[in-house]
C-alpha positions as CSV (number, residue, x, y, z in Angstrom):
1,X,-20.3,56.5,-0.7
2,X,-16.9,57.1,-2.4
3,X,-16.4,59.4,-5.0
4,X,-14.8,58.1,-7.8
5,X,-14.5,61.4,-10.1
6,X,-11.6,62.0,-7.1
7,X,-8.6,60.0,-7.0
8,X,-8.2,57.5,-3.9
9,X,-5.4,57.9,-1.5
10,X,-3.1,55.1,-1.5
11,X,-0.7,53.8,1.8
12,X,2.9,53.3,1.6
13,X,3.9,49.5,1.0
14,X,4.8,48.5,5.2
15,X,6.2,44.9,5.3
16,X,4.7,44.7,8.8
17,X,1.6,44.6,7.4
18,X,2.5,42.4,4.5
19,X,0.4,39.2,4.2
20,X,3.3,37.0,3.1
21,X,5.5,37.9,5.5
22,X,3.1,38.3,8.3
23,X,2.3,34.4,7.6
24,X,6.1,33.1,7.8
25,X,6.7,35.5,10.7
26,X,3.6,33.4,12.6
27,X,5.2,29.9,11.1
28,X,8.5,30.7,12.3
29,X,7.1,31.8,15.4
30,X,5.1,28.7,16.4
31,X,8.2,26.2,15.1
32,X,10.3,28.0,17.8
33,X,7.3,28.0,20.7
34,X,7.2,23.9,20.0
35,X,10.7,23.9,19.8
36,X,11.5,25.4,22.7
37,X,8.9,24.4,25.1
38,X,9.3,20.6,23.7
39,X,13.0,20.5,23.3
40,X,14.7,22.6,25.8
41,X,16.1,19.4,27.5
42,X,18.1,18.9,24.8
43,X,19.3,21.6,24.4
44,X,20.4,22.0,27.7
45,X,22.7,19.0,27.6
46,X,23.8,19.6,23.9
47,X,24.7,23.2,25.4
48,X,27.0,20.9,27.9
49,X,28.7,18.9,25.8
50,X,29.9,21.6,23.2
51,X,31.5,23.6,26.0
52,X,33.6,20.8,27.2
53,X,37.1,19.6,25.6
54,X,36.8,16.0,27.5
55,X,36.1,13.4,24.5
56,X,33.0,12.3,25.9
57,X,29.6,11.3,23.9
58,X,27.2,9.2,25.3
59,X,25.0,6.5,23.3
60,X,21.8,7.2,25.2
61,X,18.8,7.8,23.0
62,X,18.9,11.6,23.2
63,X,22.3,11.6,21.1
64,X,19.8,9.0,18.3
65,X,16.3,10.6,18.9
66,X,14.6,10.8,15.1
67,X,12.4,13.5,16.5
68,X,15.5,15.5,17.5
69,X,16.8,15.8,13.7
70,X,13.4,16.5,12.9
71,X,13.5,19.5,15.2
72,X,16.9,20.4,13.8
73,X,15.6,20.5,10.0
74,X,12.4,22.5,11.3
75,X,14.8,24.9,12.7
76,X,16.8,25.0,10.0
77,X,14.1,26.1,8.2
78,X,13.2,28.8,10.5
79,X,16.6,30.5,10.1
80,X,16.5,30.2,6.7
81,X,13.3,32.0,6.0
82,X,14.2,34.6,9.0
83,X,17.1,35.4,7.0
84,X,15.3,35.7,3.4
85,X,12.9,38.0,5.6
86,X,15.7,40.3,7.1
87,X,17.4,40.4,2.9
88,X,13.2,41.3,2.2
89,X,13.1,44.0,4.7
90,X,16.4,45.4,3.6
91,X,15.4,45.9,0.0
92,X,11.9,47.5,0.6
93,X,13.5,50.3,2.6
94,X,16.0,50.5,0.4
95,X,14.5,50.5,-2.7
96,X,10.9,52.2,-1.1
97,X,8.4,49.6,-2.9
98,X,5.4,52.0,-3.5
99,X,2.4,50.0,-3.2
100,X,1.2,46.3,-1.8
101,X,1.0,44.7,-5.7
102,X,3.7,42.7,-7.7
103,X,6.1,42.9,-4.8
104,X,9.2,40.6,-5.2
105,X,8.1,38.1,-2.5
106,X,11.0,35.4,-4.4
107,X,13.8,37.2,-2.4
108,X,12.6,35.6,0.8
109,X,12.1,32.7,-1.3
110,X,15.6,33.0,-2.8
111,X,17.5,34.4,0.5
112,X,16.0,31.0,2.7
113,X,17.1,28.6,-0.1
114,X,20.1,29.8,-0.3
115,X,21.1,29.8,3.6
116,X,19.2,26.4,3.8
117,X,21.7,25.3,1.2
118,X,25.0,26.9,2.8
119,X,23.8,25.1,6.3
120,X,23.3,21.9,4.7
121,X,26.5,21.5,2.0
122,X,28.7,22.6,5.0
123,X,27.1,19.2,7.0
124,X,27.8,17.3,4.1
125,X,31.3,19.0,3.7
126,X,32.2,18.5,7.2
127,X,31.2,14.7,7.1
128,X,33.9,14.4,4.5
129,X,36.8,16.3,6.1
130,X,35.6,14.6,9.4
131,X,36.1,10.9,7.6
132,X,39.3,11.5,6.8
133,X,39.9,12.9,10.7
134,X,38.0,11.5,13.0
135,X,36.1,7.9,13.7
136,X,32.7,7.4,13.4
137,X,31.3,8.9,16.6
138,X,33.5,11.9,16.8
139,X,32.2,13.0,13.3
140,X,28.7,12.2,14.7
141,X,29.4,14.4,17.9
142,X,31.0,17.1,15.4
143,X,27.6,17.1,13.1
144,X,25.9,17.8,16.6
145,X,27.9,20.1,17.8
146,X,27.3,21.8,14.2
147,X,23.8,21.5,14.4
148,X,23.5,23.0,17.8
149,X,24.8,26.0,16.8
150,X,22.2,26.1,13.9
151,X,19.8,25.8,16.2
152,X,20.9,28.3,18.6
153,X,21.5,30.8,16.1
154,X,18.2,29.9,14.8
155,X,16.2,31.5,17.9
156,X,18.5,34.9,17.4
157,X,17.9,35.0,13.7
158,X,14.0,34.9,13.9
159,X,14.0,37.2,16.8
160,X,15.8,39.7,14.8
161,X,13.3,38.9,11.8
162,X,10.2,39.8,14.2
163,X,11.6,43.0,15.7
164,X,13.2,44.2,12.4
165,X,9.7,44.4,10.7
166,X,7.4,45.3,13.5
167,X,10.3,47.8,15.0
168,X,10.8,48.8,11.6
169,X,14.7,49.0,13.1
170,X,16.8,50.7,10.1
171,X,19.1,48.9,7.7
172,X,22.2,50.1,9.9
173,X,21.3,48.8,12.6
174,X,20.1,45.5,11.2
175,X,23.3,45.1,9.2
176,X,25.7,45.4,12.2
177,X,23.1,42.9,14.5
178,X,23.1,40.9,11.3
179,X,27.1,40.7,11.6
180,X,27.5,40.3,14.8
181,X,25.7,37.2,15.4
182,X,28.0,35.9,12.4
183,X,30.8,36.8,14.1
184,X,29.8,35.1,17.4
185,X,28.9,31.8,14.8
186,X,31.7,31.4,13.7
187,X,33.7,32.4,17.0
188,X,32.2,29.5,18.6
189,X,32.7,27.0,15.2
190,X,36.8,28.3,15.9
191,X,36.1,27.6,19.5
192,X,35.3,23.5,18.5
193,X,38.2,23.4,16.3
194,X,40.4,24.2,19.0
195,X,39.2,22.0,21.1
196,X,39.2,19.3,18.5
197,X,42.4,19.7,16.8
198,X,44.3,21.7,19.9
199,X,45.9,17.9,21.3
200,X,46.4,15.9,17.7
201,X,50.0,16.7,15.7
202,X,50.0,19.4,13.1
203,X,46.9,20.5,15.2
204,X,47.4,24.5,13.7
205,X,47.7,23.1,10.0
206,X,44.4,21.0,10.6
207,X,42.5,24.1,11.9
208,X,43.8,26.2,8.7
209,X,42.8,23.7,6.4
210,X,39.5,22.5,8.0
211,X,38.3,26.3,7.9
212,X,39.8,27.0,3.9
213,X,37.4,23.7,3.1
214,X,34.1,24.1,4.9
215,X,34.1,27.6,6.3
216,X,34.8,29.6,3.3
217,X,34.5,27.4,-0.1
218,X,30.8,26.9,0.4
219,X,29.5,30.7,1.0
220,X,32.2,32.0,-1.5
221,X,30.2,29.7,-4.3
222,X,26.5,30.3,-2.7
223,X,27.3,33.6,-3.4
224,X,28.5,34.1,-6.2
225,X,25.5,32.3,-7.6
226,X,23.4,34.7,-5.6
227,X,25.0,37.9,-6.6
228,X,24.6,36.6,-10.6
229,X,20.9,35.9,-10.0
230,X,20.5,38.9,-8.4
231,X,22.1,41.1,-10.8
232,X,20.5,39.3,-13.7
233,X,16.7,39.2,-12.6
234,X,16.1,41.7,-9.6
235,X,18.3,44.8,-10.8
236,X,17.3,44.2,-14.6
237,X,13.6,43.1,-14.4
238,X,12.6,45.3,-11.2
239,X,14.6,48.0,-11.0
240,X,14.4,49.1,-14.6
């Protein structure tokens, strides 16, 4: 029996043995199992066709497939909440949350919603500078090739999610991973514009102007917004 005139020894908060993020590591986990092992076809050929400057895009079913947005969205998903996890794994080493209660589980919360957001207003912002440059099915094969790389990235993110927290891999290390596969994102989103633009007239003012208004407007926004909720509830209402 315990002895309760004694005081009872407490562990240090782990997040690999958190509850919350144990449960969206296991959700992000099975999306990307299904995904994978149900999808890999198609991303084979999407693989293909983003490599290759010929303007080809065929009309089959694979290109139309409901289930293959459907996939995209779940995916989306997973590398939104495997980023909110690494920005959650950051912050407890960091800040060395003492114990398992009150912990601020809303920055995963917070961190997914706003990459989910940042994927999804760059679609919509490159459906309207793609209206004004291309016709119909080029700006459908430019949303693909878009999506693809969310997808791909998507895998790299949650892999680095899972071996940050059970590797317990230190906030250096994460950080520089964390910017590499963001330089190697947008390397290849440079890569399309080339090819896209590299053959039309005024190609190197199109590829300036294309990457002011989709690559940079939407995550200099998304984050300020994120740096004034930040500042205004986590450093405030936690840290003081």
């Amino acid at each position: 029996m315990p002895d309760h005139t004694f005081a009872m020894e407490t562990l240090p908060y782990s997040v690999s043995m958190d509850n919350i993020v144990l449960l969206c590591l296991m959700l992000i986990t099975l999306v990307l199992s299904l995904s994978l092992y149900h999808r890999r076809h198609i991303l084979f050929f999407r693989s293909k066709t983003f490599f290759t400057s010929r303007r080809v895009f065929s009309g089959s079913s694979v290109n139309e497939s409901k289930g293959e947005w459907l996939n995209v969205l779940l995916l989306s998903l997973a590398f939104s909440f495997s980023f909110g996890i690494i920005i959650y794994y950051c912050l407890a080493l960091k800040y060395q949350f003492p114990d398992y209660y009150d912990k601020p589980h809303w920055i995963i919360y917070l961190g997914a919603g706003a990459v989910f957001a940042i994927i999804y207003i760059r679609a919509i912002v490159y459906s309207i500078v793609n209206w004004v440059f291309f016709a119909k099915d080029e700006n459908h094969r430019w949303n693909v090739g878009y999506f693809l790389l969310v997808v791909v990235m998507s895998y790299f993110v949650s892999l680095l999610a899972i071996a940050s927290v059970f590797l317990q891999l230190d906030i250096k290390t994460v950080t520089l991973c964390v910017v590499f596969l963001y330089v190697l994102y947008e390397l290849l989103h440079l890569y399309k514009l080339f090819v896209n633009f590299k053959f039309k007239r005024y190609g190197a003012v199109l590829i300036f102007l294309y990457f002011c208004s989709v690559e940079m407007l939407p995550i200099m926004l998304i984050g300020h917004v994120l740096e004034w909720v930040f500042n205004s509830y986590f450093v405030y209402n936690l840290l003081t």
